[in-house]
NUSETI-731795 format. One line per field, with one value per residue (C-alpha): chain; y, x, z; residue in one letter; residue number from 1. Coordinates in nm, 2 decimals. Last residue first. Layout:
<rs>
chain	(A | ...)
y	(Y | ...)
x	(X | ...)
z	(Z | ...)
resn	(A | ...)
resi	(NUM | ...)
</rs>
This chain:
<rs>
chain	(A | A | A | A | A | A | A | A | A | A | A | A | A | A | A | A | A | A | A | A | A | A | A | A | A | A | A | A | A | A | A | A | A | A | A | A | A | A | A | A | A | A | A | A | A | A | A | A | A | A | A | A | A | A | A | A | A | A | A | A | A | A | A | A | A | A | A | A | A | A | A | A | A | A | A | A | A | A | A | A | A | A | A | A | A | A | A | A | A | A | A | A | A | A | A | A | A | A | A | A | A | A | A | A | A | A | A | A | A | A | A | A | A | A | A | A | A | A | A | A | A | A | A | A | A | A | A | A | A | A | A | A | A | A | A | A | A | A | A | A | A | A | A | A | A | A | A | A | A | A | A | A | A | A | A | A | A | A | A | A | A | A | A | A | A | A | A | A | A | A | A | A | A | A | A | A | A | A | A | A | A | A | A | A | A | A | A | A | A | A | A | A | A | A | A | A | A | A | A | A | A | A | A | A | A | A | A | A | A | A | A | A | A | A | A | A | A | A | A | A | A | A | A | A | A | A | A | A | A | A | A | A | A | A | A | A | A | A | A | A | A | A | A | A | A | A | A | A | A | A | A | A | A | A | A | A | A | A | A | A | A | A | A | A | A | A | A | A | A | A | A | A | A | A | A | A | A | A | A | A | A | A)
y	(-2.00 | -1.86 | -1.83 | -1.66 | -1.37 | -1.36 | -1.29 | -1.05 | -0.87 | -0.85 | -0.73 | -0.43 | -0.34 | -0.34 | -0.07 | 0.17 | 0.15 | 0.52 | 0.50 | 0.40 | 0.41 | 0.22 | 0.32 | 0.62 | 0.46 | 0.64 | 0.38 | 0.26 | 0.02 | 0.22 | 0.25 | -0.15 | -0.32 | -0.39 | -0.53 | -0.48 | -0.62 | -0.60 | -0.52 | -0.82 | -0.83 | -1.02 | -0.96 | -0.89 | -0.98 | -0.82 | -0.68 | -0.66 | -0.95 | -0.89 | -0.48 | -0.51 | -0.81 | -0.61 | -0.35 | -0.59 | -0.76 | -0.39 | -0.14 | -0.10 | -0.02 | 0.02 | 0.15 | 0.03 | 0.15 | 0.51 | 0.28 | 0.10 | 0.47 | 0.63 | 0.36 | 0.36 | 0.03 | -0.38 | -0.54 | -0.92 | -1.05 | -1.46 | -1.71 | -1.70 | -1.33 | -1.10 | -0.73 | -0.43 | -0.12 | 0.20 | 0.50 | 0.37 | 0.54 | 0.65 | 0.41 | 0.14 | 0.15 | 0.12 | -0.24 | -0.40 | -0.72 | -0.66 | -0.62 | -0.29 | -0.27 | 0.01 | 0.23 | 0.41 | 0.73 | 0.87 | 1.26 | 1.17 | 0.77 | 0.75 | 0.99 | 0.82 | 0.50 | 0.71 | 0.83 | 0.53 | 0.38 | 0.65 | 0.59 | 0.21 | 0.31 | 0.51 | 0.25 | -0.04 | -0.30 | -0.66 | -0.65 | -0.37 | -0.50 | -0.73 | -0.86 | -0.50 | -0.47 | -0.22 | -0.14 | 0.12 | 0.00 | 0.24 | -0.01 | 0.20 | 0.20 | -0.18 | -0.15 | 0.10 | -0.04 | -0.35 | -0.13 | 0.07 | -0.29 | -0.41 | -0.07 | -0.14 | -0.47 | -0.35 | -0.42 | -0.65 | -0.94 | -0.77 | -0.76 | -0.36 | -0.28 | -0.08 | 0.13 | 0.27 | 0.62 | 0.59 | 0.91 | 0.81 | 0.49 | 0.66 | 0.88 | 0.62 | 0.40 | 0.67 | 0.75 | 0.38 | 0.38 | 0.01 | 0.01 | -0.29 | -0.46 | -0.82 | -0.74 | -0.47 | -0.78 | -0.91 | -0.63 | -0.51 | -0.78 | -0.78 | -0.39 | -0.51 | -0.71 | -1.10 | -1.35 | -1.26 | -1.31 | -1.20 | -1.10 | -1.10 | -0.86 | -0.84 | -0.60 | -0.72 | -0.42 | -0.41 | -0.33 | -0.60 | -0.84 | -0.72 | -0.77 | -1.14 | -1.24 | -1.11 | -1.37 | -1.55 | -1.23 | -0.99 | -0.68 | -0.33 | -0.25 | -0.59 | -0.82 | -1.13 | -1.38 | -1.69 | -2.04 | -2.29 | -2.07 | -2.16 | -2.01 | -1.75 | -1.67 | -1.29 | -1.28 | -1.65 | -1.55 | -1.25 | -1.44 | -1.68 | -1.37 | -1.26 | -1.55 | -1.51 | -1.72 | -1.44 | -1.23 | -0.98 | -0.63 | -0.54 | -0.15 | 0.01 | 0.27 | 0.49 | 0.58 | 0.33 | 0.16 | -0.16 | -0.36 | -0.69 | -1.01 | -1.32 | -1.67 | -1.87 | -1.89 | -2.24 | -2.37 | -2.75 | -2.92 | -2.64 | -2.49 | -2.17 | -1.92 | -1.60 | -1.48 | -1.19 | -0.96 | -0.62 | -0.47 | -0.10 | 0.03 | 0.29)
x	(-1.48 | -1.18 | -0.92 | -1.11 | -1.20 | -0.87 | -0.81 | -1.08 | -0.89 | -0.53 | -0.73 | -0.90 | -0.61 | -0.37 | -0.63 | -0.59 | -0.77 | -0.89 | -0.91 | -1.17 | -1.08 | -1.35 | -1.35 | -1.54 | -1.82 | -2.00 | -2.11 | -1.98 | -2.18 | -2.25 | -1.86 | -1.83 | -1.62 | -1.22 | -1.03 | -0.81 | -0.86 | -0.70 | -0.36 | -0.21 | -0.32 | -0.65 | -0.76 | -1.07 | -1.28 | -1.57 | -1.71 | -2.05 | -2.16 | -1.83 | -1.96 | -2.05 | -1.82 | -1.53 | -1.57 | -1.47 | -1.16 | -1.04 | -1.09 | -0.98 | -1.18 | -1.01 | -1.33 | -1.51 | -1.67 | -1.47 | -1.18 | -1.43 | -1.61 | -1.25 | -1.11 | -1.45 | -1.65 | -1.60 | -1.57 | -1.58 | -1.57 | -1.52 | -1.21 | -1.09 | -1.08 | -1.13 | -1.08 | -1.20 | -1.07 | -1.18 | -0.97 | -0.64 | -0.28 | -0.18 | -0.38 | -0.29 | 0.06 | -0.01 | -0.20 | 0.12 | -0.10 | -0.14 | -0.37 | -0.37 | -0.67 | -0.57 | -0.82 | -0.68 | -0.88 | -0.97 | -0.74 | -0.54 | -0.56 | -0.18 | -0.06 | -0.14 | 0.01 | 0.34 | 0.31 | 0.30 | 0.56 | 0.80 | 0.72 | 0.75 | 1.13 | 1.18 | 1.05 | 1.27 | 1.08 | 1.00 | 0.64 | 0.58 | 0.40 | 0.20 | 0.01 | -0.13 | -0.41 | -0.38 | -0.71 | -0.73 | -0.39 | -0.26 | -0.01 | 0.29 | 0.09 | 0.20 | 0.49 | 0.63 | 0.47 | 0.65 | 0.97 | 0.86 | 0.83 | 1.14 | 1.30 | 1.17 | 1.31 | 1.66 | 1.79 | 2.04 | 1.83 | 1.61 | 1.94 | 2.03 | 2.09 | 1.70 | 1.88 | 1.54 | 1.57 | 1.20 | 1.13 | 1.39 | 1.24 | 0.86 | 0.90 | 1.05 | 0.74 | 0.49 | 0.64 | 0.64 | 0.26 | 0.14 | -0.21 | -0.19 | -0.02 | 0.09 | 0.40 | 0.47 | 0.61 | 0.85 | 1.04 | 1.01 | 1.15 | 1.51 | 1.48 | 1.49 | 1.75 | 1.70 | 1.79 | 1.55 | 1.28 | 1.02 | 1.05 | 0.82 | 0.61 | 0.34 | 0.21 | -0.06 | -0.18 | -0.48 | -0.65 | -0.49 | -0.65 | -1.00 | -0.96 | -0.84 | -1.09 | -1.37 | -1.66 | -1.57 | -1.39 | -1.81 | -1.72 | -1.75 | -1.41 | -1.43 | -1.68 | -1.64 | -1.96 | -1.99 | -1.88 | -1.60 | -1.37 | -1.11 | -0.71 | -0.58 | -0.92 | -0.85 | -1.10 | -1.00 | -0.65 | -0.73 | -0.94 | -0.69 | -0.42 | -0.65 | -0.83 | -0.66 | -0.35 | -0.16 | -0.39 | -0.59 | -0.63 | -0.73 | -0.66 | -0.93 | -0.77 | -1.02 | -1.09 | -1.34 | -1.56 | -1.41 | -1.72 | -1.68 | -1.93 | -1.70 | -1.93 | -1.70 | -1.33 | -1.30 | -0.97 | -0.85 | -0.93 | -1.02 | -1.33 | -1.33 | -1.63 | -1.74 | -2.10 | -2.10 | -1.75 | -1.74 | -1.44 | -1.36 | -1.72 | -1.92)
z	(1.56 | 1.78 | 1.43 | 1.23 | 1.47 | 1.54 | 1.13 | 1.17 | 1.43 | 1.23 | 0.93 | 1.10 | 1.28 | 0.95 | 0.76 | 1.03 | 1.32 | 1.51 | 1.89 | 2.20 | 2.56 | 2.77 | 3.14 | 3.12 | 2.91 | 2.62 | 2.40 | 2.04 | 1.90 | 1.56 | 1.55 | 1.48 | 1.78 | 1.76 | 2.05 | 2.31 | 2.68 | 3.00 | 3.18 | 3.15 | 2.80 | 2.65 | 2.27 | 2.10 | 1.80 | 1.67 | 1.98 | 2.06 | 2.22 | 2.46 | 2.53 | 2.85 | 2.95 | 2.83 | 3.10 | 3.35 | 3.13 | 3.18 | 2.86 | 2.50 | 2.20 | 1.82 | 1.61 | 1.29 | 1.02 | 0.97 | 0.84 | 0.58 | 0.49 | 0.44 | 0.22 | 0.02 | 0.00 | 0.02 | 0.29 | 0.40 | 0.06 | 0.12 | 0.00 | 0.34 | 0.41 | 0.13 | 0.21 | -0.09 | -0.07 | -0.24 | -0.34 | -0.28 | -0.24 | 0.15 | 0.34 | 0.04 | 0.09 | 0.49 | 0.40 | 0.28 | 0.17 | -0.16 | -0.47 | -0.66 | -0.92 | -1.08 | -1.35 | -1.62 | -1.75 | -1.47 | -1.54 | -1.23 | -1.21 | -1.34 | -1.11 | -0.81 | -0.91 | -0.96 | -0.65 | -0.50 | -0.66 | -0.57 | -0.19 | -0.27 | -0.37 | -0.10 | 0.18 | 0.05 | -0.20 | -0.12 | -0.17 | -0.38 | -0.67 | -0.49 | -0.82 | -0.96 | -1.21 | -1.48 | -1.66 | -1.92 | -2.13 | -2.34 | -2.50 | -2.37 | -2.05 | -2.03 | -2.13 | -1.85 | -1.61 | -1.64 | -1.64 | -1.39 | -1.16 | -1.26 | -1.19 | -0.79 | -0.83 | -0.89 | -1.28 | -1.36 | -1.36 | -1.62 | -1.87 | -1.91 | -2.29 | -2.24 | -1.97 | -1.76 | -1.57 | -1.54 | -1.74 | -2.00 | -2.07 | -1.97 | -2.30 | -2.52 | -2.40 | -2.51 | -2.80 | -2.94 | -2.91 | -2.90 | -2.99 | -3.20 | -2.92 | -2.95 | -3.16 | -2.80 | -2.60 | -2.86 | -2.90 | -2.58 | -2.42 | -2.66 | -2.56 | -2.22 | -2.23 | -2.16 | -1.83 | -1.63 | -1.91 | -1.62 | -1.30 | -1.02 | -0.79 | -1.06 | -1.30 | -1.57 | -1.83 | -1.97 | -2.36 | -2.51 | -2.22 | -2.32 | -2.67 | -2.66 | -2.37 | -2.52 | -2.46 | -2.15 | -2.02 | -2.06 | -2.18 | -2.04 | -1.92 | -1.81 | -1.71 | -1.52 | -1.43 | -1.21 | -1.19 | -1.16 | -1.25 | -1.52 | -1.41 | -1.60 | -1.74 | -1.59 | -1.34 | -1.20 | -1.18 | -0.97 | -0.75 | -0.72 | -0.67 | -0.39 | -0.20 | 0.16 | 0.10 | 0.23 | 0.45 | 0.30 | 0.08 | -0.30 | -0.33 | -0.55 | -0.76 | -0.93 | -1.30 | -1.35 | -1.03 | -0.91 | -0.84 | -0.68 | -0.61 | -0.52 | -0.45 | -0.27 | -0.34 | -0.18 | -0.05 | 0.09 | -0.22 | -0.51 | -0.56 | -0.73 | -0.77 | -0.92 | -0.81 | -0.96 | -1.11 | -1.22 | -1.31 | -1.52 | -1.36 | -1.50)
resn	(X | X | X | X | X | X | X | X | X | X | X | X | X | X | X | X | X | X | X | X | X | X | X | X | X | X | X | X | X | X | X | X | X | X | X | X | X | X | X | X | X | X | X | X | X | X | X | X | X | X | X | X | X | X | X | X | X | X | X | X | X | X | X | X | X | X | X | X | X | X | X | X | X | X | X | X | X | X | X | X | X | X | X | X | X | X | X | X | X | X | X | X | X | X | X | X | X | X | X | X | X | X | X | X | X | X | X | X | X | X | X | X | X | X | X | X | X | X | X | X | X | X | X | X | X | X | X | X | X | X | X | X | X | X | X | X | X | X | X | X | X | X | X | X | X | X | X | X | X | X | X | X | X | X | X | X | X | X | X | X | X | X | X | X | X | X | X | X | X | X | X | X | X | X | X | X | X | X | X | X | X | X | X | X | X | X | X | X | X | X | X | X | X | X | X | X | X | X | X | X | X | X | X | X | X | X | X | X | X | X | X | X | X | X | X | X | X | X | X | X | X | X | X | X | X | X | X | X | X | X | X | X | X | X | X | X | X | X | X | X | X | X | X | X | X | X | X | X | X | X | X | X | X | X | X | X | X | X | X | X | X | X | X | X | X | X | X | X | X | X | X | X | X | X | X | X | X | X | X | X | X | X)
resi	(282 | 281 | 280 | 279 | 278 | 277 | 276 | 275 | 274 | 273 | 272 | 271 | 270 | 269 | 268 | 267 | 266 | 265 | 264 | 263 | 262 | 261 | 260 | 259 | 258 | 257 | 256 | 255 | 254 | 253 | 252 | 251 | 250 | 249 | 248 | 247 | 246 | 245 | 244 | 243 | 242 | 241 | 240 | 239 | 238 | 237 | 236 | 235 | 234 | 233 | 232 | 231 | 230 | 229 | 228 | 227 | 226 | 225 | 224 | 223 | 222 | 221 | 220 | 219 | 218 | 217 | 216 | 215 | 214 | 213 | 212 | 211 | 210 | 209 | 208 | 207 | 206 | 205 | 204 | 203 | 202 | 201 | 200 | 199 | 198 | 197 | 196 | 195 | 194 | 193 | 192 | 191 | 190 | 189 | 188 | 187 | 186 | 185 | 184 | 183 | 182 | 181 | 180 | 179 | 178 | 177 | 176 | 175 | 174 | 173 | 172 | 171 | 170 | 169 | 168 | 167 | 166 | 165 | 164 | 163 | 162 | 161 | 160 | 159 | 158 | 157 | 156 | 155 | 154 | 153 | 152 | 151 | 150 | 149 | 148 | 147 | 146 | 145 | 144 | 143 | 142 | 141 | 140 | 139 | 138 | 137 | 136 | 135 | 134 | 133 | 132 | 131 | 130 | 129 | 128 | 127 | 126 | 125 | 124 | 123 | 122 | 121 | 120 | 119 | 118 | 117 | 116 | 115 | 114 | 113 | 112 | 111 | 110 | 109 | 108 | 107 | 106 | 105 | 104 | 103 | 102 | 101 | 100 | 99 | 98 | 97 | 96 | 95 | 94 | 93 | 92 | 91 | 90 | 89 | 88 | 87 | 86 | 85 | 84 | 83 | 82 | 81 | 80 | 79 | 78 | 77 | 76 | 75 | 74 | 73 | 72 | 71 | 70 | 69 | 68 | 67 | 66 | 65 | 64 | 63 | 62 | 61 | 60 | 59 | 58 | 57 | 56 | 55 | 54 | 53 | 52 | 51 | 50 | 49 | 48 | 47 | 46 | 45 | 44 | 43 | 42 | 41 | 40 | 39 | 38 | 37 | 36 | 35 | 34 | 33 | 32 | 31 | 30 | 29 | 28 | 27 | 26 | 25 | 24 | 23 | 22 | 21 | 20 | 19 | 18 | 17 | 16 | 15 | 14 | 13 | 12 | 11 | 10 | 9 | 8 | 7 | 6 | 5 | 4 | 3 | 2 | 1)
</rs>
């Protein structure tokens, strides 16, 4: 089963188009959502949430169609971005208000992650560091038991210990497959060490979408003399001169023996940085 499944969504807007998104985020998995800022993300995240009306296509969640159960699918998620909310208010004050629209609010639960998360419910939101922002907004949410949480570059700003934490906690919340995380960011190394599947949108289009291990395993890092380029230049998907020669990133099924080419593993930040180069030489 899958938590997300989106056809054909689309957004027009004067300078951007989110053209014709098709995305299965299959339950009990986190799929980490990856691409340049500006890239289509948070619009495509907007659009699958009714946040913001698409022009066209089809959203289901957790099994429901968005058009038609928007009020019981969004009881049933929880929404975690990088900024605060109610800076100003106490968390307790927050949490009053926040768990009246939750029939499923379990109070048990979000006692338990309080202590758990070392949160101080007098503490004002502005008072807190952003890495307790983001427990704290986890915190309610799975306090609701919600299925789906979907993840707004939660960890942009945050020091290496405290995404660490995060991390781990994301991990633990997809253990026994009951909550699924869509995790949308552009800190790709997170992702190598969290997600499940990834999914990369490059200018409002879907360039891949499949396991973490099958994308990386998809392509290969290829280096060689402008020469040796020439053989392979059809091939390539993008490349890059140096003084020394050429850099660039080819599909595996192209790879050839050759003495003189030099191949390596990309991680998740290679294969962005060469479609974006692609991009940019059309």
């Amino acid at each position: 089963m899958n938590a997300i499944e989106l056809k054909g969504v689309t957004k027009t807007y004067d300078h951007f188009l989110l053209d014709q998104i098709n995305l299965n985020v299959p339950k009990g998995y986190i799929m980490g959502f990856i691409g340049e800022n500006g890239a289509g993300k948070t619009t495509t995240i907007k659009s699958m949430l009714n946040i913001i009306k698409k022009d066209k296509g089809d959203v289901a969640i957790l099994g429901l169609n968005v058009d038609e159960h928007e009020i019981e699918i969004k009881k049933r998620i929880g929404f975690v971005s990088g900024d605060p909310f109610y800076p100003k208010r106490k968390l307790k004050q927050i949490t009053n208000v926040y768990k009246r629209f939750y029939d499923s609010w379990d109070d048990n639960i979000y006692q338990k992650l309080v202590k758990e998360f070392h949160l101080i419910e007098d503490k004002k939101v502005d008072d807190l560091s952003k890495g307790m922002k983001i427990k704290y907004a986890i915190a309610l949410a799975l306090s609701h038991h919600a299925e789906l949480i979907i993840l707004d570059e939660p960890t942009s700003g945050l020091d290496p210990v405290a995404r660490d934490n995060l991390l781990e906690l994301f991990q633990s919340l997809v253990e026994d497959e009951e909550v699924t995380i869509l995790f949308s960011t552009h800190i790709t190394s997170d992702l190598e060490k969290c997600a499940d599947y990834i999914t990369f949108i490059q200018n409002g289009h879907i360039v891949e979408s499949s396991t973490k291990d099958d994308l990386i395993d998809k392509y290969k890092l290829v280096a060689g003399s402008k020469k040796d380029k020439e053989k392979i230049s059809d091939k390539l998907v993008a490349s890059k001169e140096n003084s020394l020669g050429f850099t660039g990133l080819i599909e595996t099924k192209y790879v050839k023996e050759d003495q003189n080419l030099r191949y390596g593993q990309p991680s998740l930040d290679d294969i962005m940085i060469y479609y974006a180069e692609k991009g940019q030489n059309k």
